[in-house]
C-alpha positions in Angstrom: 88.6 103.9 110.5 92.1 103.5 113.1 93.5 100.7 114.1 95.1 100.4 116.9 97.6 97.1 116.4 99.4 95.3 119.6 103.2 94.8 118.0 104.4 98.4 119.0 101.0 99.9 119.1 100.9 101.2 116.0 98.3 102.9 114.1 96.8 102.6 111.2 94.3 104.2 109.2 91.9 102.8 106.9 90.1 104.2 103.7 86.5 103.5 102.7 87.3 100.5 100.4 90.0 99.1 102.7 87.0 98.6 105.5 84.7 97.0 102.9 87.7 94.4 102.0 89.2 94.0 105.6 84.9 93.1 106.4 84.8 90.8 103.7 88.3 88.6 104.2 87.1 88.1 107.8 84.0 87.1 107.1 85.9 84.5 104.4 88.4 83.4 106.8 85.7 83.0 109.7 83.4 80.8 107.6 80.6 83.6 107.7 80.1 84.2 104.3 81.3 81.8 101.0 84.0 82.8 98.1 81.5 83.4 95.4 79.7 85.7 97.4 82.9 87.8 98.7 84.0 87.4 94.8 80.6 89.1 94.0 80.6 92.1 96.9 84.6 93.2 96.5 83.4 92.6 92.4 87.1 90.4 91.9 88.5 87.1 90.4 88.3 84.3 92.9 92.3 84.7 92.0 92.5 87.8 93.7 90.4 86.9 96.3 92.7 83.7 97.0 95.3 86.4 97.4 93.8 88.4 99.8 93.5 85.2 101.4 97.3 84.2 101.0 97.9 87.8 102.6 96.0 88.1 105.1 97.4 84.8 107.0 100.8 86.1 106.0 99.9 90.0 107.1 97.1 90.1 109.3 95.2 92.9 109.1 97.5 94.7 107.0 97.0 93.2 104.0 94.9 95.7 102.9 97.5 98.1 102.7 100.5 98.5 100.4 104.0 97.7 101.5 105.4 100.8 100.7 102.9 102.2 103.4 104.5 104.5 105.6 107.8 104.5 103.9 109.9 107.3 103.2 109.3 108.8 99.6 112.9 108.7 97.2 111.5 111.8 95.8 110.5 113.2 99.5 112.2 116.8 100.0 114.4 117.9 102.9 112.6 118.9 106.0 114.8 122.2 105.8 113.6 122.8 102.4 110.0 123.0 103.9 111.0 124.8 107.0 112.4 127.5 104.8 109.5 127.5 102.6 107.1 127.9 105.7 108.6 130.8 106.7 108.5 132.3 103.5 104.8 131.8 103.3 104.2 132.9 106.8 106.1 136.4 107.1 106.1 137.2 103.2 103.7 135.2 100.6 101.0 134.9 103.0 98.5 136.1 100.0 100.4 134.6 97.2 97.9 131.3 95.5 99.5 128.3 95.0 100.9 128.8 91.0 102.2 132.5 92.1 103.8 130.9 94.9 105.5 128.1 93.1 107.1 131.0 91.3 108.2 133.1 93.9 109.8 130.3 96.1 111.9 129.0 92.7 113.3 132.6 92.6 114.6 131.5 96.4 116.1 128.8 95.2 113.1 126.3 96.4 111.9 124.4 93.3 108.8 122.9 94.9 106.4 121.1 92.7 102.3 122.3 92.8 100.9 119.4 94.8 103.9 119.1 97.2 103.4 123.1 98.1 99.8 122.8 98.1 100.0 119.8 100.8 102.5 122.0 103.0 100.5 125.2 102.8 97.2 123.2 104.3 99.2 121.8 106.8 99.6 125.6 108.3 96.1 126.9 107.6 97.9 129.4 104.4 96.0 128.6 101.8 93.4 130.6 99.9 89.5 129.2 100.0 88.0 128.8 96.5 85.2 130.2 96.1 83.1 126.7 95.5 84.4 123.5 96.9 84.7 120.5 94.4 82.5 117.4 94.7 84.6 114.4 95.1 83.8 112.2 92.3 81.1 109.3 92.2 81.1 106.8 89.7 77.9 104.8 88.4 77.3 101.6 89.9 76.1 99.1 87.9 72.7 97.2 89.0 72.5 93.3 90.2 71.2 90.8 87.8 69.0 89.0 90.2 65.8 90.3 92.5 67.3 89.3 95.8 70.8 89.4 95.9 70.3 93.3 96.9 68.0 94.9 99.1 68.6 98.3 100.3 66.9 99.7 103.4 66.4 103.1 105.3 63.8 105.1 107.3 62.9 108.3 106.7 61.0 110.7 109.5 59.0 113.1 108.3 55.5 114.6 108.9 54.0 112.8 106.5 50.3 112.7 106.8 48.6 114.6 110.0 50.4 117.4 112.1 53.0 114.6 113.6 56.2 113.2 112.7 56.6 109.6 111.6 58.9 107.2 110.5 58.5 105.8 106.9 60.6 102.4 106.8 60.9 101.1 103.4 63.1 98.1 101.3 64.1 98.6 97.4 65.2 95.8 95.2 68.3 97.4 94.1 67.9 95.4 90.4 64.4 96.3 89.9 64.2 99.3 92.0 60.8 98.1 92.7 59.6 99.0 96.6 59.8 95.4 98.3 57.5 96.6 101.2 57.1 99.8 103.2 55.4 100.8 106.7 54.8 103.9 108.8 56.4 103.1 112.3 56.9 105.7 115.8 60.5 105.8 114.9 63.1 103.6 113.3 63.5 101.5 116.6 65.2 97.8 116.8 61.1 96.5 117.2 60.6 98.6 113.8 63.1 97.3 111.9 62.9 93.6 113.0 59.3 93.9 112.6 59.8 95.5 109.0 62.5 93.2 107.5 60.2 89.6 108.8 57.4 91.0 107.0 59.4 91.1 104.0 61.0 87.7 103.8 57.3 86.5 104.9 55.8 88.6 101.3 59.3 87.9 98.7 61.5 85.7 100.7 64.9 85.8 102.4 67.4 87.6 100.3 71.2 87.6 100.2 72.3 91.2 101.0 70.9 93.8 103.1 72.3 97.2 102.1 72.1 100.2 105.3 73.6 103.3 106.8 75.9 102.7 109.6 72.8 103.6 112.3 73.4 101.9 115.7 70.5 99.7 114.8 72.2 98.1 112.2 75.3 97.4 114.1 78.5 98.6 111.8 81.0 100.5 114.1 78.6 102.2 116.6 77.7 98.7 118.1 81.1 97.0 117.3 79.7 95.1 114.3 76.7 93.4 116.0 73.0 94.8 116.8 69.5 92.3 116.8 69.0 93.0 113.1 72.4 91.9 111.9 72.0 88.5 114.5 68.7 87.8 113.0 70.0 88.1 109.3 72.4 85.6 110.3 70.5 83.2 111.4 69.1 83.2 108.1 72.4 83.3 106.5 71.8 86.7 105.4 74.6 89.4 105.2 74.3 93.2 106.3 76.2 95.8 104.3 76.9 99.0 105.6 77.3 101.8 103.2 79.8 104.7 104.0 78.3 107.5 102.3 74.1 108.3 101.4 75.5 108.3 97.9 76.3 105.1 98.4 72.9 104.0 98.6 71.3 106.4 96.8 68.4 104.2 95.2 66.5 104.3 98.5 67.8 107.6 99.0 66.2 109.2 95.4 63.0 107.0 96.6 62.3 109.1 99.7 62.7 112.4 97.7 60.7 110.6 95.4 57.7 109.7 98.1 58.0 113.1 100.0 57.3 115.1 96.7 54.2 112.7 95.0 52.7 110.4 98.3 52.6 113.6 100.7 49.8 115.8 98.7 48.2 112.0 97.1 47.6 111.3 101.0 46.7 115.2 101.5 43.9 114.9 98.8 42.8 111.5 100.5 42.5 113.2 103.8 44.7 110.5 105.3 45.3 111.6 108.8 46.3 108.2 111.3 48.8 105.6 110.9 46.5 102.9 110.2 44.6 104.5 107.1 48.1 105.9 106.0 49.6 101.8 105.8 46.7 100.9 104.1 46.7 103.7 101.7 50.8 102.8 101.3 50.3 99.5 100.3 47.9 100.5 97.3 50.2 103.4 96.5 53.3 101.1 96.0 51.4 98.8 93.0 51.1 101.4 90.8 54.6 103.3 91.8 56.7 99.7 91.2 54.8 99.7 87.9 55.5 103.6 87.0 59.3 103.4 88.6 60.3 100.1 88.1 62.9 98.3 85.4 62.7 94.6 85.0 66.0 92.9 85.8 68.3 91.2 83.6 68.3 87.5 84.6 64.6 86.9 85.5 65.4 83.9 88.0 64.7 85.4 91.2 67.5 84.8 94.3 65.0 85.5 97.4 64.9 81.6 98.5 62.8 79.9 101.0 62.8 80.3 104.5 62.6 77.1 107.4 62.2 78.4 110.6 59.7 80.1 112.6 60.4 83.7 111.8 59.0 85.1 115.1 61.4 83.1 117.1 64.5 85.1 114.7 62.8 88.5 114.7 62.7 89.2 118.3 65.3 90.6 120.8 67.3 88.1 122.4 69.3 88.7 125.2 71.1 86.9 127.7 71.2 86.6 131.5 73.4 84.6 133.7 71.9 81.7 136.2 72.7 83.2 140.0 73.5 80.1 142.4 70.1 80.6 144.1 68.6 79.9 140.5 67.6 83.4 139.8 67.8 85.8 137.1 68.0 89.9 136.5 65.8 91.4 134.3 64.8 95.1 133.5 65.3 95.6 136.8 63.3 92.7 138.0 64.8 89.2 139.9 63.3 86.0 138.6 62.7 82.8 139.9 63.3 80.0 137.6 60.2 77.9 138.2 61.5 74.6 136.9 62.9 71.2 138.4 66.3 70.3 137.1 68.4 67.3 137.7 71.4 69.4 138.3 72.2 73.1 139.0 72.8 75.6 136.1 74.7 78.1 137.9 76.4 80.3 135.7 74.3 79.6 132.7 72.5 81.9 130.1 69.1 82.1 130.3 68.2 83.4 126.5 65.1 86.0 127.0 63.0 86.8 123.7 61.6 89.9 123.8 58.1 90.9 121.2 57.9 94.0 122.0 57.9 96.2 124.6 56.2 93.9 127.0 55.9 90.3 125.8 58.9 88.0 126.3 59.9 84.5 127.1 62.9 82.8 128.8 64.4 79.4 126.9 67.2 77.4 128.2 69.3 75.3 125.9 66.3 76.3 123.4 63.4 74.7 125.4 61.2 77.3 126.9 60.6 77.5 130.8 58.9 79.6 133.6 60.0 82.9 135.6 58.3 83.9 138.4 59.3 87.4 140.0 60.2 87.2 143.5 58.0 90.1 144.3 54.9 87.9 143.2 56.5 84.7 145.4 56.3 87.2 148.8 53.1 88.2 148.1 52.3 84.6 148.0 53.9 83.2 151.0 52.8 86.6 153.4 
């Protein structure tokens, strides 16, 4: 991640864990999320977290990195020293590895050390391939104590039953590692996935964390940190998570190898061959799979809590469209009449539509619903 600051345009590269941090603290700062809850994601002392704080007032958006950032090293060598060494490598020790060149270059007088050499060589391309690239390391990540605090959630399209592709959408408690719910879909669409995650709050509850990829449906950095799903969560108070690698989430990750190698030939043998008998054969797969595959969680108090509002009128696309001065709006291509009798004009105003799906949706204003009527259907009328 670069960013691109205004005092002398200067940029500035995040890692992986400097996002997740940078995320958090402006979600603290904001009011978006409490201090417990950032204390438990960035896994800190509320100490350090009040630093962070303290630092990011005094820093901005720097914070998150050191203040020796961008300074020159003590121990940096001459640039003359690594011009000559170039050279050297270029014209005459093009075929030298790095150990054999250390060596030659100290008989010139260059007394380079391994990683400094290395780091130069890559810069020009003259450095020999191994033969097997390392893995960068992964470390074990301990589970949550609580059902809820953790949900992690992917799709995975496959041809899983029949001679078509589908979508398998599915949610895993990452304490338990029990399936929460799961559903074959077309494709892993914004309907999908509000669809999918209402029908699990509606079975466990609403939970704390959703865990995803960084897919433009999410939101994350292809859609600037917003998409339906991650406004719907927060209407609920829920937070989205977006994971940086598929390591990262590799519980939900391990279930998909896990459901392509034993649900595939059990839905074979079933002769399960359409959507509908696939779901239903799903749901009575996933009982015995949660009680083959899943642990039981260390504090037994669940953390899915209760929800208060009308989930339909969260899960739904909402978008809004401005008030023209004849009282009419745009939508999909259509003009609308607004068919209502107000005591003064609301020119310039949203108009918040609600979309079901594909073709049912609804216009509110100031969260009271009211009529369109397209002007298409009002000259039909009138001729």
């Amino acid at each position: 991640m670069v960013l691109l600051l205004k005092k002398g345009l200067r940029m500035v590269t995040l890692s992986k864990l400097e996002q997740r941090k940078l995320e958090v603290v402006v979600k603290v700062v904001t009011g978006l999320m409490s201090r417990p809850k950032a204390c438990q994601i960035l896994e800190c002392s509320d100490r350090t977290l009040r630093r962070y704080l303290k630092d990011y007032k005094a820093r901005d958006v720097l914070f998150v990195k050191h203040k020796n950032s961008n300074k020159r090293p003590h121990n940096k060598k001459p640039d003359k020293e690594k011009e000559m060494a170039l050279f050297l490598v270029r014209n005459k020790f093009y075929d030298f590895n790095i150990l054999h060149l250390q060596e030659k270059l100290l008989e010139h007088g260059l007394d380079i050390k391994r990683e400094t050499l290395r780091k130069w060589c890559h810069e020009i391309g003259m450095v020999k391939k191994a033969k097997r690239r390392r893995a960068h390391p992964r470390y074990k990540r301990q589970r949550y104590t609580q059902r809820g605090i953790l949900v992690q959630m992917d799709g995975s399209t496959h041809q899983w039953f029949g001679n078509e592709k589908s979508c398998l959408i599915a949610a895993v408690d990452d304490a338990t590692s029990e399936i929460l719910y799961a559903e074959f879909y077309e494709s892993e669409s914004t309907f999908a996935c509000l669809d999918f995650i209402k029908k699990v709050i509606e079975k466990h509850g609403v939970f704390q964390n959703l865990y995803v990829d960084k897919a433009g449906v999410y939101g994350g950095v292809k859609r600037s940190g917003f998409s339906q799903v991650e406004r719907a969560l927060g209407e609920l108070g829920t937070h989205v998570l977006y994971a940086h690698s598929p390591q990262a989430k590799g519980r939900i990750e391990r279930l998909f190898n896990t459901l392509q190698d034993r649900l595939i030939p059990e839905m074979r043998i079933n002769k399960v061959k359409t959507t509908k008998f696939a779901n239903a054969f799903l749901r009575e797969y996933i009982i015995g799979h949660n009680a083959k595959f899943g642990v039981v969680a260390t504090n037994e108090v669940s953390a899915f809590g209760p929800f208060s509002k009308a989930l339909d009128t969260i899960f739904c696309v909402k978008e809004l469209r401005q008030v023209a001065s004849d009282h009419t709006v745009s939508f999909r291509g259509e003009k609308y009449l607004i068919n209502e009798r107000f005591k003064f004009s609301i020119h310039n105003q949203s108009i918040e539509i609600r979309c079901y799906d594909d073709e049912k949706w609804e216009a509110y204003f100031g969260g009271w619903p009211i009529k369109l009527i397209k002007i298409d259907q009002i000259q039909k009328i009138v001729a």
